[in-house]
VMD Tcl script that builds the backbone (N, CA, C; Angstrom):
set m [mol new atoms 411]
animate dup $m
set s [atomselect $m all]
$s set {name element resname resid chain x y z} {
  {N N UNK 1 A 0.843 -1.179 0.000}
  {CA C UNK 1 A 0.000 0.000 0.000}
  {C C UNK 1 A 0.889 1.243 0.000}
  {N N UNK 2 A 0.808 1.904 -0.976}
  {CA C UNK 2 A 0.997 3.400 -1.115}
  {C C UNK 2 A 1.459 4.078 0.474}
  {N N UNK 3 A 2.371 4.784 0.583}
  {CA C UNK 3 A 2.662 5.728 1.656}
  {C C UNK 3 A 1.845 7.211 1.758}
  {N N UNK 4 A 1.144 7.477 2.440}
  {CA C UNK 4 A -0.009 8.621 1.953}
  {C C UNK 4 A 0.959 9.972 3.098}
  {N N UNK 5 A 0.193 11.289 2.731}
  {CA C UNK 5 A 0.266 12.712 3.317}
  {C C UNK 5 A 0.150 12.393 4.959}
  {N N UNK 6 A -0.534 11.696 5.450}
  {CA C UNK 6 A -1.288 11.456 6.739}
  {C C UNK 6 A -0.429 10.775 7.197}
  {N N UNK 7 A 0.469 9.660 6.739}
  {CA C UNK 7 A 1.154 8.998 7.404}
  {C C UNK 7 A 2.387 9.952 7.641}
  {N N UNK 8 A 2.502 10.167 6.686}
  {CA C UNK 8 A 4.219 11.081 7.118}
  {C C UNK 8 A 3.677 12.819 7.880}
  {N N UNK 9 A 2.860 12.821 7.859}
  {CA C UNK 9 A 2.376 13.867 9.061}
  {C C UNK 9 A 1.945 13.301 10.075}
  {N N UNK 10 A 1.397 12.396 10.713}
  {CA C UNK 10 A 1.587 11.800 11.897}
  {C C UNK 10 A 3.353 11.380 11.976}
  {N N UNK 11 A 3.800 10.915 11.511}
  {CA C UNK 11 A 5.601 10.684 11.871}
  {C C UNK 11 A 5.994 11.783 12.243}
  {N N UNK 12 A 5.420 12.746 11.287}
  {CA C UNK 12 A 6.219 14.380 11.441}
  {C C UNK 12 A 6.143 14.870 12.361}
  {N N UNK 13 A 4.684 14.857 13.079}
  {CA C UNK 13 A 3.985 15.296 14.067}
  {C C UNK 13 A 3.624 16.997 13.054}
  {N N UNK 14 A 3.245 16.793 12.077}
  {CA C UNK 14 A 2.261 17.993 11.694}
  {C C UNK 14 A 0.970 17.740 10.582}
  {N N UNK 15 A 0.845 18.967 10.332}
  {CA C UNK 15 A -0.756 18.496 9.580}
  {C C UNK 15 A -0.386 17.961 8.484}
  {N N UNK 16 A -1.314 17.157 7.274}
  {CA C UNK 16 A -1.449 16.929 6.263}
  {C C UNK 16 A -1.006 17.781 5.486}
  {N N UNK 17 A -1.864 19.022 6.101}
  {CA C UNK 17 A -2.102 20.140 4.918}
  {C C UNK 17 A -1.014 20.312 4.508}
  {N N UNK 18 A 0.397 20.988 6.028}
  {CA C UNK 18 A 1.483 20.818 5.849}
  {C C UNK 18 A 2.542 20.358 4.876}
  {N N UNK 19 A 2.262 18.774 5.216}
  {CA C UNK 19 A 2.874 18.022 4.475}
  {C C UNK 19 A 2.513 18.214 2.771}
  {N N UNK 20 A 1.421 18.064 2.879}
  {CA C UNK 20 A 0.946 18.433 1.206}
  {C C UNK 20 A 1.789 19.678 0.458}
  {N N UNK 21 A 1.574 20.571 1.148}
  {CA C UNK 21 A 2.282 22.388 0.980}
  {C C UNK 21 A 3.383 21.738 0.514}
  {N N UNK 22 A 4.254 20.810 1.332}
  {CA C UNK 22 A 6.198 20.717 0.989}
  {C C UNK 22 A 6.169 20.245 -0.001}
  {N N UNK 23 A 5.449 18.886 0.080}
  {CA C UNK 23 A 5.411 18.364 -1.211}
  {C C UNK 23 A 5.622 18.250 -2.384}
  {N N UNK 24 A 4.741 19.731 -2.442}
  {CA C UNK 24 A 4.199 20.479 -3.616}
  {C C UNK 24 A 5.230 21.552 -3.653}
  {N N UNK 25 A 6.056 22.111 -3.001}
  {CA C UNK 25 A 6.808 22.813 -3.212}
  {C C UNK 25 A 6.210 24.318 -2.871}
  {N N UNK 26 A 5.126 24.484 -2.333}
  {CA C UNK 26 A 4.381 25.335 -2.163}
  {C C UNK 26 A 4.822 26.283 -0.825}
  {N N UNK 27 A 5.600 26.197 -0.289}
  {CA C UNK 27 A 5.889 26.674 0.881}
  {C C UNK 27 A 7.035 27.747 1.197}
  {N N UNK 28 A 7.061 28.510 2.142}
  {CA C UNK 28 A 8.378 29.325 1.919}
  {C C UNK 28 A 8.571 29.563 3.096}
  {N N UNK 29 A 10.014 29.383 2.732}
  {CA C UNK 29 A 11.224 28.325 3.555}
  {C C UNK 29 A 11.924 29.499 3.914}
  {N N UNK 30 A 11.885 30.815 4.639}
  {CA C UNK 30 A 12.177 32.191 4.774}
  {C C UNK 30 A 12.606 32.358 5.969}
  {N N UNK 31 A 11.687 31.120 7.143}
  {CA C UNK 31 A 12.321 31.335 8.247}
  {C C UNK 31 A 13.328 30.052 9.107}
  {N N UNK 32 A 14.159 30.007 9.725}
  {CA C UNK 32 A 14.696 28.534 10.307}
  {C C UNK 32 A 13.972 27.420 10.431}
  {N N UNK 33 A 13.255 27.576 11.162}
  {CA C UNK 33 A 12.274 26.461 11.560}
  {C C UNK 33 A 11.477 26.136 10.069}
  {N N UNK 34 A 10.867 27.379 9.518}
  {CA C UNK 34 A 9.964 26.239 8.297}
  {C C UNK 34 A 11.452 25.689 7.253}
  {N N UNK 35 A 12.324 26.026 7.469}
  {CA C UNK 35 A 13.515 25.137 6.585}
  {C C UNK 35 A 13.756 24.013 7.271}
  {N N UNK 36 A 14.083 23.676 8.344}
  {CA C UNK 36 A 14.459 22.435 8.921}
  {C C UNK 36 A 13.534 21.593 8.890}
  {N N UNK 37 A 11.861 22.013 9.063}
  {CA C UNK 37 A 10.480 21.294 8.565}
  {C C UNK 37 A 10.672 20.790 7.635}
  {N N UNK 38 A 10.558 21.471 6.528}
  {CA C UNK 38 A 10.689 21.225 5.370}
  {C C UNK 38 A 11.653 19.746 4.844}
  {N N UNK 39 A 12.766 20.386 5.516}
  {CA C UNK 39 A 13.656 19.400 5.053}
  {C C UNK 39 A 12.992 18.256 5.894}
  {N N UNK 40 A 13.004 18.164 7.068}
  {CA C UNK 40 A 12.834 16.527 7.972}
  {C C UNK 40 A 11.111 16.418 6.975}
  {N N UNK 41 A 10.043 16.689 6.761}
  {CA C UNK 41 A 9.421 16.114 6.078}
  {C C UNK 41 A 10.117 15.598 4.572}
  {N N UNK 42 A 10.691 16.179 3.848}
  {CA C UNK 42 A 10.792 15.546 2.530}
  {C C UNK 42 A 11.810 14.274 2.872}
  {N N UNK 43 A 12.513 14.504 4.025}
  {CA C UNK 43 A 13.444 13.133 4.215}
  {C C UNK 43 A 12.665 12.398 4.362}
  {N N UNK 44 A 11.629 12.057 5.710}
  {CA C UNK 44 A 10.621 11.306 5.594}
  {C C UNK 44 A 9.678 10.563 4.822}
  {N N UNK 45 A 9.226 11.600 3.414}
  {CA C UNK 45 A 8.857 11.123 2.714}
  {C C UNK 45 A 9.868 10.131 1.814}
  {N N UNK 46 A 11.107 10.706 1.842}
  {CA C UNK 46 A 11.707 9.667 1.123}
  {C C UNK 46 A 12.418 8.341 1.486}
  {N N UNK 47 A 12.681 8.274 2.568}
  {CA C UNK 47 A 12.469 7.184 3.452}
  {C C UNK 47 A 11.446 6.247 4.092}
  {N N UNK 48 A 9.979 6.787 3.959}
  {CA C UNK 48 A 8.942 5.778 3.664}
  {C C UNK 48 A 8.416 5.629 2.137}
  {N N UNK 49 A 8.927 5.964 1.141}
  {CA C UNK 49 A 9.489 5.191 0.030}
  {C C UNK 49 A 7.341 6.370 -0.725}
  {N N UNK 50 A 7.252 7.267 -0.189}
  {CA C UNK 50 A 6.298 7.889 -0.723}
  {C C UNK 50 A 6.365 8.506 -2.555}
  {N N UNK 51 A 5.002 8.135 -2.862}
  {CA C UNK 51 A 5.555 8.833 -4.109}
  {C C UNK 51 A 3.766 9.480 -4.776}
  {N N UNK 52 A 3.922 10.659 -5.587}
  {CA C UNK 52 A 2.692 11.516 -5.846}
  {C C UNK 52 A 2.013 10.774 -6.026}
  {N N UNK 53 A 0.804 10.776 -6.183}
  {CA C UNK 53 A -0.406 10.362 -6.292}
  {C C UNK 53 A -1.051 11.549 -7.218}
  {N N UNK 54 A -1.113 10.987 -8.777}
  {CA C UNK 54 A -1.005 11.952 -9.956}
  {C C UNK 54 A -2.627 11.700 -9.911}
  {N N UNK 55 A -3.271 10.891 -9.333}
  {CA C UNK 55 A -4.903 11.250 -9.673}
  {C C UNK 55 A -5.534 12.309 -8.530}
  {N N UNK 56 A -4.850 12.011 -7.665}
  {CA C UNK 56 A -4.983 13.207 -6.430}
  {C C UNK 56 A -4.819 14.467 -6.395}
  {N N UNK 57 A -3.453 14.736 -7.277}
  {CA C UNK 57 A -2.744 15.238 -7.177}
  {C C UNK 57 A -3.875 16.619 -8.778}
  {N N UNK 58 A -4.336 15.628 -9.529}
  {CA C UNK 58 A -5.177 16.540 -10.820}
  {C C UNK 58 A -6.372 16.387 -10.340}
  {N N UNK 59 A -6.702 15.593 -9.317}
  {CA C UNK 59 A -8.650 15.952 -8.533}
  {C C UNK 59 A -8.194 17.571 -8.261}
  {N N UNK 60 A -6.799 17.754 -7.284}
  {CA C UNK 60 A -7.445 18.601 -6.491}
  {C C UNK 60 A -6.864 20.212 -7.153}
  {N N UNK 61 A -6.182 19.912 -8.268}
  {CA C UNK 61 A -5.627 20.876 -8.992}
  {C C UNK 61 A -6.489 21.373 -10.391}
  {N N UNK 62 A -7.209 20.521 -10.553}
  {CA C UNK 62 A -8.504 20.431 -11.892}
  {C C UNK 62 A -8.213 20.077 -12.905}
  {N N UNK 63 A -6.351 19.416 -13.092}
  {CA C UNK 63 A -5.445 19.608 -14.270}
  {C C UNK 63 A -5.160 18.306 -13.880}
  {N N UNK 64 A -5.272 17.508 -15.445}
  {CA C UNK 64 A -4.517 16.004 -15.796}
  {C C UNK 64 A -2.997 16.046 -16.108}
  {N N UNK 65 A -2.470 17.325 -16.780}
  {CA C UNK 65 A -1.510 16.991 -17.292}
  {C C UNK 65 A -1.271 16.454 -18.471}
  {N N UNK 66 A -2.288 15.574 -18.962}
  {CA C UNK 66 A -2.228 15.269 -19.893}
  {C C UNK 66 A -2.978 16.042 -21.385}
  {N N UNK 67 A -2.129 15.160 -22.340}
  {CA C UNK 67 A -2.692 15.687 -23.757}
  {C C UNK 67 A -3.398 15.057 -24.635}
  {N N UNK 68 A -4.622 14.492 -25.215}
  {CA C UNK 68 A -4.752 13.848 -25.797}
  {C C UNK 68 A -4.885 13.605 -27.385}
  {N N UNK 69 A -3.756 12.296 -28.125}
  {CA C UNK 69 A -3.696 12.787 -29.482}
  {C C UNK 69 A -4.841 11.672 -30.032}
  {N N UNK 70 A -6.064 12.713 -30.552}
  {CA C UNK 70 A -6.869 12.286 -31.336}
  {C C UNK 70 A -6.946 11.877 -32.808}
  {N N UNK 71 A -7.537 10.707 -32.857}
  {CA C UNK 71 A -7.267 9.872 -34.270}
  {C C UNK 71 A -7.878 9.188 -34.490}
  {N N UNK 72 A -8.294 9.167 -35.997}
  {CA C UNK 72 A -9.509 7.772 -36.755}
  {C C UNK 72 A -8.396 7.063 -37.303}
  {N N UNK 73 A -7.351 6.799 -37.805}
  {CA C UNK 73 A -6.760 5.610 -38.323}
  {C C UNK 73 A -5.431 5.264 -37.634}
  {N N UNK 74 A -5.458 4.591 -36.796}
  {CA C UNK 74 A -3.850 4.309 -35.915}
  {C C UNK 74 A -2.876 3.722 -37.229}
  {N N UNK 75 A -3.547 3.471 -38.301}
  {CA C UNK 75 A -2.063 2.775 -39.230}
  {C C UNK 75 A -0.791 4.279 -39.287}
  {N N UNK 76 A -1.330 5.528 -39.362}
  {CA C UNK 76 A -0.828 7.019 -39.671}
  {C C UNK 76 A 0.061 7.092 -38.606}
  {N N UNK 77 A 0.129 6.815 -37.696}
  {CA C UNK 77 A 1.158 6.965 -35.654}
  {C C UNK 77 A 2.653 6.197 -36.479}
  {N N UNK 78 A 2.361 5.024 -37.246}
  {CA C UNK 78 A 3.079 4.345 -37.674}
  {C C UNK 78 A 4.184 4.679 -39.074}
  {N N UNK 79 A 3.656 5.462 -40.224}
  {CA C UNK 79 A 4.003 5.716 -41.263}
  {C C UNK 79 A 5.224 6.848 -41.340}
  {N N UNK 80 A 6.394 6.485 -41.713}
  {CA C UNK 80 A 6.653 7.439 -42.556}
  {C C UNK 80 A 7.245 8.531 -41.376}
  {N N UNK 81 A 7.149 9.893 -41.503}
  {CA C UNK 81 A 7.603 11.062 -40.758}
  {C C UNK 81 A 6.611 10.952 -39.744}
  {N N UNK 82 A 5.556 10.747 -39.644}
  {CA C UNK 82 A 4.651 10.146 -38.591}
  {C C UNK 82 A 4.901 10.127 -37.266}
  {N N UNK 83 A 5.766 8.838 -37.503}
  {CA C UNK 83 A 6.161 8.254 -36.130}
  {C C UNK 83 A 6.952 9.610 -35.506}
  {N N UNK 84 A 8.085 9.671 -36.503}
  {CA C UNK 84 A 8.903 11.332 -35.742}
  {C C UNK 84 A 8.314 12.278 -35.088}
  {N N UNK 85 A 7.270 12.479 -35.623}
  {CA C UNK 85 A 6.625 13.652 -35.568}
  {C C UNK 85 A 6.194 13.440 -33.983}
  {N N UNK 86 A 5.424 12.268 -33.759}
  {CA C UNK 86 A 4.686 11.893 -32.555}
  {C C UNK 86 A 5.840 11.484 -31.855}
  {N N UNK 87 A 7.095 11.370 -31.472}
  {CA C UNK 87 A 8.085 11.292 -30.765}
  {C C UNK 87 A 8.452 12.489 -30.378}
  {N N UNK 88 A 8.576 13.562 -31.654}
  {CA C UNK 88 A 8.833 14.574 -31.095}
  {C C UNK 88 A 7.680 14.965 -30.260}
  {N N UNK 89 A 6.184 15.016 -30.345}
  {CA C UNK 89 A 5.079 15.871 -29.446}
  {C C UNK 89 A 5.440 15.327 -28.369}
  {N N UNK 90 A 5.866 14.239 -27.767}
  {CA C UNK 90 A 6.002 13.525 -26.579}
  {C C UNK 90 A 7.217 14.040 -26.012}
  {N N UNK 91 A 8.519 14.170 -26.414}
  {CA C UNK 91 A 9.351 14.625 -25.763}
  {C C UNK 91 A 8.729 16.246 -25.380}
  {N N UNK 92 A 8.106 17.051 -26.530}
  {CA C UNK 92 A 8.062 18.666 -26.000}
  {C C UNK 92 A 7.224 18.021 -24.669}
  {N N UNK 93 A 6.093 17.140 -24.894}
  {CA C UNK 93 A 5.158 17.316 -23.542}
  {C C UNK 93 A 5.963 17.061 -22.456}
  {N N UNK 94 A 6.572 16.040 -22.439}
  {CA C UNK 94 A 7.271 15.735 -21.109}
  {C C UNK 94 A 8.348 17.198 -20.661}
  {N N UNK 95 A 9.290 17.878 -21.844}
  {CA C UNK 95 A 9.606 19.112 -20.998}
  {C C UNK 95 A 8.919 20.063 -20.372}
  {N N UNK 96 A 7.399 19.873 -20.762}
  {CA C UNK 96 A 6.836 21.459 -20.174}
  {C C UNK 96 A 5.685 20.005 -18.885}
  {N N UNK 97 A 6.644 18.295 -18.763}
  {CA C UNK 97 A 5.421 17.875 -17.726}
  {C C UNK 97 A 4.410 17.639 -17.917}
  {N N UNK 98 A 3.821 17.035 -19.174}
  {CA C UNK 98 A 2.302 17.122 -19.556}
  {C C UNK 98 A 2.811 15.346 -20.067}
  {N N UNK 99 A 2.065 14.838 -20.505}
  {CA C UNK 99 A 1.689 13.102 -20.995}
  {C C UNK 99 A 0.518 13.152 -22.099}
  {N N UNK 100 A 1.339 12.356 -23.090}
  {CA C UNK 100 A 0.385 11.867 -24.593}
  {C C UNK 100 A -0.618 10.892 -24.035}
  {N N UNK 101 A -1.850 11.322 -24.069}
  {CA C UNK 101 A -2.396 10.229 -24.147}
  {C C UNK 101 A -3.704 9.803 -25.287}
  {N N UNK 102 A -3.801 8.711 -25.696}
  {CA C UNK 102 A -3.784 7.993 -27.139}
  {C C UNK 102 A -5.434 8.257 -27.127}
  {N N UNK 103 A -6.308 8.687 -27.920}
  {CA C UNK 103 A -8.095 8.468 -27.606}
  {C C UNK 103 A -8.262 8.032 -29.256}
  {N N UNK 104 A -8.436 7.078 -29.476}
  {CA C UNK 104 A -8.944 6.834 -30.565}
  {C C UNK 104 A -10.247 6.885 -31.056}
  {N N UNK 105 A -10.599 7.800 -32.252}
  {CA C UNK 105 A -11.970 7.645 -32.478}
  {C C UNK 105 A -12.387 6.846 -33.285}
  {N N UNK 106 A -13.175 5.881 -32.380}
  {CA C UNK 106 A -13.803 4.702 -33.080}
  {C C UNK 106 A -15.453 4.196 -32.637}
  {N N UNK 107 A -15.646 3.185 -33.002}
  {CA C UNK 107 A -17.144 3.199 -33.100}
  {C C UNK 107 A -17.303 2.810 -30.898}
  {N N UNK 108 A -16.100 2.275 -30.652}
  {CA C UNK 108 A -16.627 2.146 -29.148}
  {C C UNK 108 A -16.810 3.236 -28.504}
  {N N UNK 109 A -16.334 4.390 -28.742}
  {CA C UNK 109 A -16.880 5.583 -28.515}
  {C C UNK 109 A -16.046 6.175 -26.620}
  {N N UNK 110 A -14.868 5.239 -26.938}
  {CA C UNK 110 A -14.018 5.213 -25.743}
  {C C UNK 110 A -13.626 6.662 -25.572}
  {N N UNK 111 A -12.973 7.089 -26.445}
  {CA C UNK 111 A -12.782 8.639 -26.737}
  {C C UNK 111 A -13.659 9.351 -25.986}
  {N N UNK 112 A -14.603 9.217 -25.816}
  {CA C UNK 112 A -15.646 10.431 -24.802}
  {C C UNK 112 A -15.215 10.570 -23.337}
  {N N UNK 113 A -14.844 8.895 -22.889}
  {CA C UNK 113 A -14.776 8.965 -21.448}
  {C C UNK 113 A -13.598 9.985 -21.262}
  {N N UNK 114 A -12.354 10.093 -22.690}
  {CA C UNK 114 A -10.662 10.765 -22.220}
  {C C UNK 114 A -11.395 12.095 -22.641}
  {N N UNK 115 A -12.032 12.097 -23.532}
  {CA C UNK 115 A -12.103 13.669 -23.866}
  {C C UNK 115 A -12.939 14.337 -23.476}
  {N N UNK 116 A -14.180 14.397 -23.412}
  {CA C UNK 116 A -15.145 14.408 -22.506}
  {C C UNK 116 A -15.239 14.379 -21.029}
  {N N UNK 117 A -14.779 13.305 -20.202}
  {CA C UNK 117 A -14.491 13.075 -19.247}
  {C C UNK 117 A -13.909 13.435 -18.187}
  {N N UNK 118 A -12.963 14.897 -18.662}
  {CA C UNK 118 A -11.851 15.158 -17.988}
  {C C UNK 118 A -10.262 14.598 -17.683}
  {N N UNK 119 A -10.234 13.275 -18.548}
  {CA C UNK 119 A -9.040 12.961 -18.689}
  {C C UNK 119 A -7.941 13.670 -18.981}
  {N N UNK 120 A -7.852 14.358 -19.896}
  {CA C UNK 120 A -7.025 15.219 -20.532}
  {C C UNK 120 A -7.126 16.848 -20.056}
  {N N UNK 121 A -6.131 17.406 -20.490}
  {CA C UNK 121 A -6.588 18.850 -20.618}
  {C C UNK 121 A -6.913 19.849 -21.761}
  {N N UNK 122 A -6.228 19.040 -22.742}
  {CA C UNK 122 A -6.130 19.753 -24.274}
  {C C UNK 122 A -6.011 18.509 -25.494}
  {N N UNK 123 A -6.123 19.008 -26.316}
  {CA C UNK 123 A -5.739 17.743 -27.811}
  {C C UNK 123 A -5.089 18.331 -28.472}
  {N N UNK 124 A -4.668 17.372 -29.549}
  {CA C UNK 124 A -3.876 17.300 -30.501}
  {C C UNK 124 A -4.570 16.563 -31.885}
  {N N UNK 125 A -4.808 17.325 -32.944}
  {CA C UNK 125 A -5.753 16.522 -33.962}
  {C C UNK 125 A -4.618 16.402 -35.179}
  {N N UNK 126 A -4.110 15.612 -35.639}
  {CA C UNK 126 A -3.554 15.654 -36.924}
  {C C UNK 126 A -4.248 14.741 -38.355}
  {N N UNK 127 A -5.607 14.153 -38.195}
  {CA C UNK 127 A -6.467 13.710 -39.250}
  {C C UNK 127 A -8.081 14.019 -38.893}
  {N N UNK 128 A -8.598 14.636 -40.103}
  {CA C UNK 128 A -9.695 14.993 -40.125}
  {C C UNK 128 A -10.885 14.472 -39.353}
  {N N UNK 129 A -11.738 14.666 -38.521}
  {CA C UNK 129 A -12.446 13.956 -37.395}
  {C C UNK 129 A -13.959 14.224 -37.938}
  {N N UNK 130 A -14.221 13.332 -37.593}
  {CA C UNK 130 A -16.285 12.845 -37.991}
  {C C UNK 130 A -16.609 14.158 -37.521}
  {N N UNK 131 A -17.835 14.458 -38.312}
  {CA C UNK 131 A -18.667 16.011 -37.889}
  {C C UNK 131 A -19.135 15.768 -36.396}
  {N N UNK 132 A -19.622 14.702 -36.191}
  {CA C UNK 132 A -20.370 14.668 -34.609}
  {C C UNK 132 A -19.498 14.507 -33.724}
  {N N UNK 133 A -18.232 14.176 -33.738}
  {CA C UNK 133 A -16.752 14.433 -33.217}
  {C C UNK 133 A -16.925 15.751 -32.953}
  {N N UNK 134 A -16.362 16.498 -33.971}
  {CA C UNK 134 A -16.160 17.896 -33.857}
  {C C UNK 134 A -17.661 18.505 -32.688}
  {N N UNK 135 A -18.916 18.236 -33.410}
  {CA C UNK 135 A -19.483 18.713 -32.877}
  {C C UNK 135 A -19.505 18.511 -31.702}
  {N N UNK 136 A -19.191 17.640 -30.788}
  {CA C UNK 136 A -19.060 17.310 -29.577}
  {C C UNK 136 A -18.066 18.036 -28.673}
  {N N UNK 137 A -17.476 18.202 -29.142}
  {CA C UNK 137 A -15.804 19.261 -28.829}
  {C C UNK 137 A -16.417 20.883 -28.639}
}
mol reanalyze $m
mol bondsrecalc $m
mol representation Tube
mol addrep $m
């Protein structure tokens, strides 16, 4: 089981909230004491082997991070300058921290739950998409 906020703030002996703030990097570290905090929580966390919790972490921020690249024919991901192309969108996402993720539009209609759904935050279209696609967008 996962190492959670609560556990390493009870170790810490401070709040969640706390712990969450360092975490996140959210905190400022201006006076002695919140620096030495700081630090003995992130040791903690890294010594009970804690690590983000990226669905938690975009509940409570409203943001996935992610991108989703929309598409009617997966043979095209494959072809030609193609593939480059989609290697390169993946490396820019990962420098600015964001994740490709794949929604294919097809008749299962899976695509709604990523795009629709809140999975994503933005798309990426590089082949022409069904009118009731679009219109849905």
């Amino acid at each position: 089981m996962p190492v959670t906020i609560y556990e390493i703030a009870k170790q810490a002996g401070v709040s969640s909230s706390t712990v969450a703030r360092i975490l996140r990097g959210d905190v400022k570290e201006s006076h002695r004491r919140s620096v030495e905090t700081a630090k003995r929580i992130r040791r903690l966390a890294n010594e009970m082997g804690y690590r983000t919790n990226l669905r938690a972490r975009a509940f409570s921020r409203g943001r996935t991070h992610g991108i989703g690249l929309l598409y009617t024919d997966d043979a095209w991901i494959f072809e030609g300058m193609n593939t480059q192309v989609v290697n390169s969108l993946v490396r820019a996402l990962q420098r600015s921290k964001y994740h490709l993720v794949f929604a294919p539009i097809d008749a299962t209609g899976a695509w709604e739950d990523i795009v629709l759904g809140g999975q994503i935050d933005g798309g990426v279209v590089f082949q022409a998409l069904p009118a009731e696609v679009l219109t849905a967008l």
